[in-house]
N, C-alpha and C positions, 0 to 999 in steps of 0.2 A: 548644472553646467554641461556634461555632457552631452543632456538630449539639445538645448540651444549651440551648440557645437557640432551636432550633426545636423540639425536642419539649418544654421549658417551653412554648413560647406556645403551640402548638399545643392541649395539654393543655388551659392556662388558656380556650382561647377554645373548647372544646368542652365545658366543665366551668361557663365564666361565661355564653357567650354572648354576650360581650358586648368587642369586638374593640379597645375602646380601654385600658376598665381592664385586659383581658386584656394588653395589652402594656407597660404601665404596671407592673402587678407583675411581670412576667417582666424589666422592667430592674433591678428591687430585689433579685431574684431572682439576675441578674449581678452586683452591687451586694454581694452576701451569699456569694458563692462567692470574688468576689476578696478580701474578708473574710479567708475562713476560708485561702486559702491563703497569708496572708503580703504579700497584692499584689509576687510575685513580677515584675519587671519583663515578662515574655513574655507572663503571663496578664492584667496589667493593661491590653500593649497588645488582646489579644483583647478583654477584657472594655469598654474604654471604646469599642472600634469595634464592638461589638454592641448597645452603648449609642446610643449616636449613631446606628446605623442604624434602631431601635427608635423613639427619637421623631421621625427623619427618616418612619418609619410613622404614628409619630401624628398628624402634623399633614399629612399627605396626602403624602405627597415622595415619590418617587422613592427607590430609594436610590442612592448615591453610594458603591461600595465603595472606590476611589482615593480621596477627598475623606476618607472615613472614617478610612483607614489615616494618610494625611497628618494629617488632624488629633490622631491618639492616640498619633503619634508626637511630635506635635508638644509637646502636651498634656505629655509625659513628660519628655523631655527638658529645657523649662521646669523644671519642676519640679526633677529630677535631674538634670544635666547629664552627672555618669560614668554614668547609664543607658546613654550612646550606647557604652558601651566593655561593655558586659554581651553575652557570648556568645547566651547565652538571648531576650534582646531583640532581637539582630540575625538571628539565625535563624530566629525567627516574622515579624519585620520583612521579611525576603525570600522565604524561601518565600511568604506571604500577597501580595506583588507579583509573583512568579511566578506561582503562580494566577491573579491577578487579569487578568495580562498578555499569560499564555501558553497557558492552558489547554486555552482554548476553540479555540484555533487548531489546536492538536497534535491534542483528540481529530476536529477537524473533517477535515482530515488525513489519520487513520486512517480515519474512516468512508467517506472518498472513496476511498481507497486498498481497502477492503474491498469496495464496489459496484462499482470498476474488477474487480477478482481472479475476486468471483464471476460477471462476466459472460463468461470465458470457459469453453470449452466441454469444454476438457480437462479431466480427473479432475474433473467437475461438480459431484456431490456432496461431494466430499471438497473442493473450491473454498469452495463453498456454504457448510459449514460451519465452514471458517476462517475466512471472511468476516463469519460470525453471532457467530463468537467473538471476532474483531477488533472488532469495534461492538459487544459486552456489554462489553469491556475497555476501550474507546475514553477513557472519562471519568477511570478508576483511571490508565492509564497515561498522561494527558493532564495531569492534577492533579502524579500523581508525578513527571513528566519536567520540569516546567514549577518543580515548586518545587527537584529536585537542582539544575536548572542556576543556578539563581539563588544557593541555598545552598551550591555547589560554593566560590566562593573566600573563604566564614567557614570554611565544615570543613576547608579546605587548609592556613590560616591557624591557626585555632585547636587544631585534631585532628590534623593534619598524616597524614591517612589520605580516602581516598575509598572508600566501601562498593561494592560491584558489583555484587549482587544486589538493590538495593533494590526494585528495579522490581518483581522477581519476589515479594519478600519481600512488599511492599506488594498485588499479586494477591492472597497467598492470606490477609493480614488486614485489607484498608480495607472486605470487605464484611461481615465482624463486627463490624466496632465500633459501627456504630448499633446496632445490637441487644445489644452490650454494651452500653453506653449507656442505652438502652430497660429492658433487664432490672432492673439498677444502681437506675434510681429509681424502677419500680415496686416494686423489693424494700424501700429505704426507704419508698415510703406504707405498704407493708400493713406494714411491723415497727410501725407507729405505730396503726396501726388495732385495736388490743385485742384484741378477740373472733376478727379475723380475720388476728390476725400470725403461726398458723401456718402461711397461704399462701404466705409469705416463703420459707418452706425450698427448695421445688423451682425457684421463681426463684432462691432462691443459689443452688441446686446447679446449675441453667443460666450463669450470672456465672461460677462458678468452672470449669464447663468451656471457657467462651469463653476465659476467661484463660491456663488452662492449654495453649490451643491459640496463642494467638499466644507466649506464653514456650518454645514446645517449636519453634514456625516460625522465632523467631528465633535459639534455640539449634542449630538445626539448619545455618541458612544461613549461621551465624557460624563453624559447623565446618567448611565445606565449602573444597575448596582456592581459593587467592585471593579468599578473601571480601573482602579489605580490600586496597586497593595503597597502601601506605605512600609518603607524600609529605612528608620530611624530611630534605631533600635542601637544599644551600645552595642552589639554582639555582632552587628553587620560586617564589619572589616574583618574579626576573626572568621566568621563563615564563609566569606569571598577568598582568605587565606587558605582554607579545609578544602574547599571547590579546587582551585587552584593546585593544590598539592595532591589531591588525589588526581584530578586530571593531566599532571605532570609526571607522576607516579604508570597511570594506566600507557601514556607515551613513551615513558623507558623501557616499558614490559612490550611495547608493541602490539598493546590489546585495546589501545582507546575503541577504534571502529569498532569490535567483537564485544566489549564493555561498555558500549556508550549508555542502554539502558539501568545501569547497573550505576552509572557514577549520575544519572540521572535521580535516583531513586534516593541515594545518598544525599544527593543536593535538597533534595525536599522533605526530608526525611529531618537530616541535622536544623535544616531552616526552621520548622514545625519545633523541634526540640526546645530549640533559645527562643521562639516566641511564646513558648509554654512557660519554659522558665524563666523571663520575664516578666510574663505575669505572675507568675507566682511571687516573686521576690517582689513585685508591687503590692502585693495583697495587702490592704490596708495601711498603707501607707501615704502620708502625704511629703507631696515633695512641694519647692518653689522654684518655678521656676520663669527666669527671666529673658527674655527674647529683644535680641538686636534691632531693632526696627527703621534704624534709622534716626532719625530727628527727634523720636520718642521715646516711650519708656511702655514695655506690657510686661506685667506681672500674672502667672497664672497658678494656681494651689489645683493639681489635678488629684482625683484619688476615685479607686473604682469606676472608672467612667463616668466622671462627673468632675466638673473643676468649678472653683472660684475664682473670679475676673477683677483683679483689685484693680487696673489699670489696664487700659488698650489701644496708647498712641504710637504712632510714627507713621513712615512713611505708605502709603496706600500701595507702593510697587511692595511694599516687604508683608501684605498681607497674608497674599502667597504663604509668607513661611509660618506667619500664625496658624495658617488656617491646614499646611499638612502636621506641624506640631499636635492638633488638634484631634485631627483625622487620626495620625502615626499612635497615640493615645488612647483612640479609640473611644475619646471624649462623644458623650451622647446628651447630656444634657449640663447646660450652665445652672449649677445652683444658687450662686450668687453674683452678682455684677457690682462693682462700687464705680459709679462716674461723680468725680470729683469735682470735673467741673468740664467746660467746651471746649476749652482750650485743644488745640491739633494735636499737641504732646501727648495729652493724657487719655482722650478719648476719638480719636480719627476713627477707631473699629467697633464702636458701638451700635452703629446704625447695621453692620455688616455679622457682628454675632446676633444680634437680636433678631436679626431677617433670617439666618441659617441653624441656630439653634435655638432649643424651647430652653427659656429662661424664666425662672422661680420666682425668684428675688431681687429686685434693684433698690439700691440705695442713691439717691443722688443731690445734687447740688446746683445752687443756682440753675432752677428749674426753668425760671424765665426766658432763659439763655438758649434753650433745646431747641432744635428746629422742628418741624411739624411732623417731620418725617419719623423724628425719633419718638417722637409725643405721640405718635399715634401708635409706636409696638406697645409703648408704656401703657398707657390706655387698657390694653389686653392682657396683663399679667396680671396673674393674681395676687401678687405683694406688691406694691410700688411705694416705698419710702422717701415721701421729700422731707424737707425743713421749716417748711412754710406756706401758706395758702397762696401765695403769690408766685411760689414755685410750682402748684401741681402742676403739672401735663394734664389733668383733668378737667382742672377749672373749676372743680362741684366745691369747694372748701376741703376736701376732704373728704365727703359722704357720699363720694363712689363704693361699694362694694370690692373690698379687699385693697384699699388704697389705707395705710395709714399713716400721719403726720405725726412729726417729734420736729 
């Protein structure tokens, strides 16, 4: 919202001339965006604090980005009181105070950190130039650092995952996006401009290869190992309590900044502890456990990194939560699968473990019923139990190698 709010006015006031009605329409402008999306709770908090900052410009002010945020938070919550329980709203609500808070301090930080580096005399050049490249990054990773830590305990909370590479992820797309952006609404003027909308093409085809590069940066860094450290663990709420109270502790004493590696150390230190002893109190044990899905029912008997799949239907948007359950468990292999039958209820996630994890064992039913797609993991496991030759997934009667009928 902000950068489409700076290159609005910017446009307007290079196009009017004229720097009040310029800003004037670029708030109508915000005004007709939140419109069009629904006034989604996250974009309206953007949209009314770019508001506010807007005619805090018209009438000479200053602006007041804190004052801003405060009041459209304020503004909303009036209005909607379960806004304050909205994912979406609490996570632009903090990152946008992390920015606001921290930003400037981290990348200031870095660039001091980068004048110290390159003034020494060893490996000079090669100093120099990490130094140049620490202060071109100084801001991206000052922005990024400043809004994880803030949005660190909604995503812990709600997501119950912490991403790892964001930092890096965010280098190689926060300096495309104004120029997505950029490209984006000059493609809409000229489709509008008649005579000259087929200028629009090679601005799309620049739009969609911006696109095509942050969807490929982020599928790339989502593959890589430990992309995400799964935080689904009962111990999570008291460790973000411990975090909390020691960081609110080193703030009475007025030693956070002088302590901050120190309540760092803490944080990963107690975190490591309950994920230790976690495991441990799992140590051969089985539990059962039952997952929301929606429309369905999934059953899973996890133990040692290894679970039974008595059932795995519902809805394909809730696989998601199957599938960090799995992850957060540190599940590696399915030792058993029972599919009951095709039904959406019971088995929607069969095709979906059997693709991401190495599975043992299948029992199942009304084989007839399976689609090709399933029939064909079947085919590849070294147990497959049906009920009848007219059930295998094989087709051999039976006399496939490790296939056997009851």
């Amino acid at each position: 919202m902000t950068i489409l709010t700076h290159l609005c006015s910017g446009l307007m006031i290079r196009l009017l001339r004229r720097r009040r009605l310029s800003l004037a329409i670029t708030a109508l402008l915000v005004l007709l965006y939140m419109t069009l999306t629904g006034f989604s709770p996250a974009v309206v908090r953007a949209g009314v604090m770019q508001i506010i900052i807007l005619i805090g410009e018209l009438i000479y002010r200053d602006p007041q980005p804190l004052l801003s945020l405060s009041i459209a938070v304020l503004f909303m919550t009036l209005h909607d009181p379960y806004a304050a329980a909205d994912v979406g709203l609490l996570m632009s609500f903090f990152a946008t105070l992390g920015i606001l808070l921290l930003s400037d301090k981290i990348s200031k930080a870095l660039r001091e950190k980068a004048v110290m580096t390159s003034g020494n005399t060893h490996f000079y050049r090669l100093r120099k130039f990490a130094a140049a490249l620490l202060c071109g990054c100084s801001n991206i990773i000052g922005v990024t650092l400043s809004a994880i830590l803030f949005v660190l305990p909604v995503t812990i909370i709600y997501f119950q995952r912490v991403p790892l590479y964001c930092v890096f992820t965010n280098l190689l797309i926060s300096p495309v996006l104004p120029v997505l952006m950029a490209a984006a609404m000059l493609m809409l003027l000229l489709s509008c401009c008649g005579i000259l909308s087929f200028m629009a093409v090679p601005v799309a085809y620049l739009s969609g290869g911006i696109a095509e590069h942050i969807m490929a940066v982020a599928k790339q860094t989502a593959a890589m190992p430990f992309a995400v450290l799964q935080m689904s663990g009962w111990f999570v709420p008291l460790w973000l309590i411990l975090v909390f109270a020691a960081c609110a502790f080193l703030v009475y004493l007025k030693k956070l900044r002088q302590r901050v590696g120190i309540a760092l150390l803490f944080s990963i230190l107690s975190l490591t502890g309950f994920m230790a002893l976690t495991d441990i109190m799992n140590s051969d044990i089985v539990r059962i456990v039952v997952a929301d899905t929606g429309s369905g029912i999934t059953v899973i008997l996890p133990k040692n990194h290894e679970a039974a799949v008595l059932s795995c239907g519902g809805n394909i948007a809730s696989w998601q939560k199957v599938r960090d359950y799995l992850r957060g468990a540190q599940i590696e292999k399915i030792s058993f699968m029972l599919l009951g039958n095709s039904n959406y209820s019971i088995s929607s996630y069969a095709e979906l473990i059997l693709k991401n994890y190495q599975t043992d064992t299948v029992l199942f039913f009304d084989g007839a019923k399976w689609n090709d797609r399933i029939c064909k993991y079947l085919r590849n496991l070294p147990n497959c139990i049906g009920v009848s030759d007219s059930q295998n997934p094989h087709g051999d009667g039976g006399k496939n190698p490790g296939l056997r009928e009851r």
